[in-house]
C-alpha positions in Angstrom: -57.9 -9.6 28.3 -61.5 -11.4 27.9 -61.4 -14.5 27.5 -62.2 -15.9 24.1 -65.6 -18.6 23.8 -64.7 -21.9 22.2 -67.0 -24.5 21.8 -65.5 -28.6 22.3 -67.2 -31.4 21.0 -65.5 -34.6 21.8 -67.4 -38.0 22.8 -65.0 -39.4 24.6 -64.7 -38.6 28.6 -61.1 -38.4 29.2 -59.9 -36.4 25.9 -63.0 -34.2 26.7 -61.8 -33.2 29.9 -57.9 -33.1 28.7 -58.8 -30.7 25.9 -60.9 -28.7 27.8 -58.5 -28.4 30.9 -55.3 -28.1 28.1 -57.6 -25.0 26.7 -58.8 -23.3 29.8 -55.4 -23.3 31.1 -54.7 -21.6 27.5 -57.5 -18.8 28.3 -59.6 -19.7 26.7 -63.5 -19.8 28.2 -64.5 -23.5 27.0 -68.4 -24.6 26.2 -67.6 -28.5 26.1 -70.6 -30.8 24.5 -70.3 -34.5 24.3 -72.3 -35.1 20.7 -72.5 -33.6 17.3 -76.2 -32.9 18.6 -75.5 -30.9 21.4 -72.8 -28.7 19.4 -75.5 -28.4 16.6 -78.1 -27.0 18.9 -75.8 -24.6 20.6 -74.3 -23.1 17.3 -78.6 -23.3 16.4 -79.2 -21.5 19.9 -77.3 -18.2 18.4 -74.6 -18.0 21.0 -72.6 -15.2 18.9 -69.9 -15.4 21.2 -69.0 -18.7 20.4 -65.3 -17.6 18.4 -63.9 -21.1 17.9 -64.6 -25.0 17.3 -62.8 -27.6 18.2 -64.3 -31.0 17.1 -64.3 -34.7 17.3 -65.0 -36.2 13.5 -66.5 -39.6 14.8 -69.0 -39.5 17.3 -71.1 -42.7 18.5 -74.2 -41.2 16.5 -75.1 -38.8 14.4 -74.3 -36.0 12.8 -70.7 -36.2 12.6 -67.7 -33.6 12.9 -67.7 -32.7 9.3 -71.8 -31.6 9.6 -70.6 -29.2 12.7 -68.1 -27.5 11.2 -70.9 -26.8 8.1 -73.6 -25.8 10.4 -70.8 -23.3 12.4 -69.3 -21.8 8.9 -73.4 -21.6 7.7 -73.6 -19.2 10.9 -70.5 -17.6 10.9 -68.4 -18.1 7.3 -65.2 -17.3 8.9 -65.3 -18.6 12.3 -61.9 -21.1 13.1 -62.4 -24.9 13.0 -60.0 -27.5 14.5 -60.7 -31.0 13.8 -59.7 -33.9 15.9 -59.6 -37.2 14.8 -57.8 -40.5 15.5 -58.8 -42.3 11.8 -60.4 -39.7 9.7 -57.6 -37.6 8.7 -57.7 -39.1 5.2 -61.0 -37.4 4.5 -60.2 -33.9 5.8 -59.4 -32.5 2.2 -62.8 -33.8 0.8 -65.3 -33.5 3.8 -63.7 -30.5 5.8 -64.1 -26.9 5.6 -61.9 -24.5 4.0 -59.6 -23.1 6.2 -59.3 -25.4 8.9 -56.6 -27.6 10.6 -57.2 -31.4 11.1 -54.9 -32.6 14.3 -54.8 -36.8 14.4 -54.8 -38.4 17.7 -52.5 -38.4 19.8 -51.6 -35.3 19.3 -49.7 -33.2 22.4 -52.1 -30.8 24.2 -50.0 -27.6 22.9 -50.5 -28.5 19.5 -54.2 -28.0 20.1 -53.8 -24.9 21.6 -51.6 -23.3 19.0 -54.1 -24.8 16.1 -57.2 -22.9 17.4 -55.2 -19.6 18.2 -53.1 -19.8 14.6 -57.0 -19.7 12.8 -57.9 -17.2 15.7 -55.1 -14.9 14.9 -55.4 -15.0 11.1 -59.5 -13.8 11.9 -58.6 -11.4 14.2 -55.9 -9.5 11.6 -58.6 -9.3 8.9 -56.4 -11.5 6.6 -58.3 -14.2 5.0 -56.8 -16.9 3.0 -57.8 -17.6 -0.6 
């Protein structure tokens, strides 16, 4: 089985490397970015085979989680977004995308990994939610 393209965007070094590690071990093939910026420009770049995000809400500038979430679901309506967030749960409902799953910090590595392959799945089988 190939390997399926997710892109990470966390700003902080250590959960960067945990999620990444936590989703490669997973199988999952991991693109991971340290800014909204960089995850911007590589959803901008047209890397099609991007099939998942996983982002940070707060990063130390600009844009934030919420705008690469919009700028993935501009490119690709459908494609799965896991937010992760130590203090900006609260906003999830009104700021994020339809369709996604926030995860609050600390959360336990496997949670992560069935969060991004519960949206996967539901793409996958054709079944989209409401």
């Amino acid at each position: 089985m190939e390997s399926v393209p997710i892109l990470l965007a966390e700003d902080e070094a250590l959960l960067l490397l945990d999620f990444e590690q936590a989703l490669a071990e997973a199988g999952f093939s991991v693109i991971a970015v340290s800014s909204g910026r960089k995850a911007i420009a590589l959803l901008n770049a047209g890397d099609a085979s991007i099939q998942g995000i996983v982002t940070d809400i707060r990063f130390r500038e600009p844009p934030d989680g919420w705008n690469v979430a919009r700028v993935a679901r501009e490119i690709d309506p459908e494609i799965p977004v896991v937010y992760v967030s130590g203090d900006s749960a609260p906003d999830w409902a009104s700021k994020g995308v339809p369709n996604s799953i926030m995860l609050e910090k600390p959360f336990a590595m496997a949670q992560l990994v069935t969060a991004i392959s519960q949206l996967l799945n539901g793409r996958s089988s054709g079944t989209t939610a409401p």
